[in-house]
N, C-alpha and C positions, 0 to 999 in steps of 0.2 A: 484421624491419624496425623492430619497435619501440625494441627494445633499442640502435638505433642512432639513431632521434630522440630518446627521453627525456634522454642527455646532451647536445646540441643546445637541449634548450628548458630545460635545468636551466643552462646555460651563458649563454643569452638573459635566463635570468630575473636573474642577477649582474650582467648588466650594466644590463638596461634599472631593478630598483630604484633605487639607488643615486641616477641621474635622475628619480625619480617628483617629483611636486610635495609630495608630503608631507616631503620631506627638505630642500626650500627653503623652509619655512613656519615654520621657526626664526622666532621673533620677542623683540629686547632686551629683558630684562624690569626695571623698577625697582622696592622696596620700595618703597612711601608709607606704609605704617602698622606699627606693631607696638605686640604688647599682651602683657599676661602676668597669670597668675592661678598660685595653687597647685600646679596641677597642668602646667600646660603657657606654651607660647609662641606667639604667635598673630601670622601676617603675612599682611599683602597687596600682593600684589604688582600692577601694570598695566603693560601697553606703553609702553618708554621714550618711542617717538613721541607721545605722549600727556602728558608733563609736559616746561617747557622752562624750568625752575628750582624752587625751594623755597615751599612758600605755596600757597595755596588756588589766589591768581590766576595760578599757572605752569601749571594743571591741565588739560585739555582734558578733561573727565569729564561736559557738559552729555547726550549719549547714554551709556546705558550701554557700557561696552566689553569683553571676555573677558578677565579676569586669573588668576589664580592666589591661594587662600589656602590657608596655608600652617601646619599645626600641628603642634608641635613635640610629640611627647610622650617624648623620648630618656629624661626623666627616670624615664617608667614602662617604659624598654626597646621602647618602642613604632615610635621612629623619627620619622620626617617626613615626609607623606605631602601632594601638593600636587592639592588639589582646584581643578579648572575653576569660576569665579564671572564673574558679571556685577557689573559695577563702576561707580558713576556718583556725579557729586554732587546734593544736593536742588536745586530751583529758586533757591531761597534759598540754596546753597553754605553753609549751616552743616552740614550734614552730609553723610557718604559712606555711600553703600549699599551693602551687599554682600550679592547675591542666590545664594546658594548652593543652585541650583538643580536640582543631578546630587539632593543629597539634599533637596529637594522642603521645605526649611525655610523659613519667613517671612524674606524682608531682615530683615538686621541694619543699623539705620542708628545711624554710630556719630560724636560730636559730632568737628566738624574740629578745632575747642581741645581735644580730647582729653577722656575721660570712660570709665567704666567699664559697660560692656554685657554684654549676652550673646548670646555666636553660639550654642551651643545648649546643649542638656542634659546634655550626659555629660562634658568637656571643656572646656568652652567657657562659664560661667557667672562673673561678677564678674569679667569680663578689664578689667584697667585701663590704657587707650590710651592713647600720645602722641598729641599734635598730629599732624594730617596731613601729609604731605610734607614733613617740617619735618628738623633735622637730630637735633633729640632723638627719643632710643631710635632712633635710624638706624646705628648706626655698627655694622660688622662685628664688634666684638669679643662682643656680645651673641647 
């Protein structure tokens, strides 16, 4: 009898994934920053519902939100690997926070006029950012 339900619940199990809620939690994601140093390429990404134009004030960032950053490091063969962050602006919107918090690092809060930071130690040191949300260093060819 076994042998005759295991295909039955392997059968149940193609159809019912497919439907789970984790496959409708796709969510649109937009670049609002990018940065670059020596060694790599450094993006951030937030939920497109969350910006409704260009500029600090199109931003809906007053709570933090779950985005994406995003480091490029093709150039040492390493790839592009996109870490889960918390994302928000300061109270004073001069700056954006990104709380990289899977790997347990201090916010990086990085000026919205754009400025040179560091997200962390190995990678990630004298990264020099655009303006936030803006359309420079935005553009797909980069």
């Amino acid at each position: 009898m076994r042998t005759v339900l295991l295909p039955g619940v392997i059968a149940a199990m193609f159809l019912i994934i497919p439907c789970s809620p984790a496959s409708a939690a796709e969510v649109a994601m937009t670049r609002v920053l990018f940065c670059e140093n020596d060694d790599a390429k450094m993006e951030v990404y937030v939920p497109q519902a969350n910006i409704s134009g260009s500029g600090v004030a199109n931003a809906k960032l007053a709570k933090p939100v779950i985005g994406y950053y995003a480091l490029d490091l093709t150039n040492a063969g390493k790839g592009k690997p996109l870490e889960p962050v918390r994302v928000s602006l300061s109270a004073d919107s001069t700056a954006l926070i990104v709380n990289q918090f899977t790997r347990r690092l201090p916010p990086t809060r990085i000026p919205v006029a754009g400025g040179t930071v560091d997200f962390d130690k190995r990678f990630g040191e004298k990264a020099k950012c655009h303006a936030f949300n803006s359309d420079s260093g935005l553009r797909e060819d980069q």
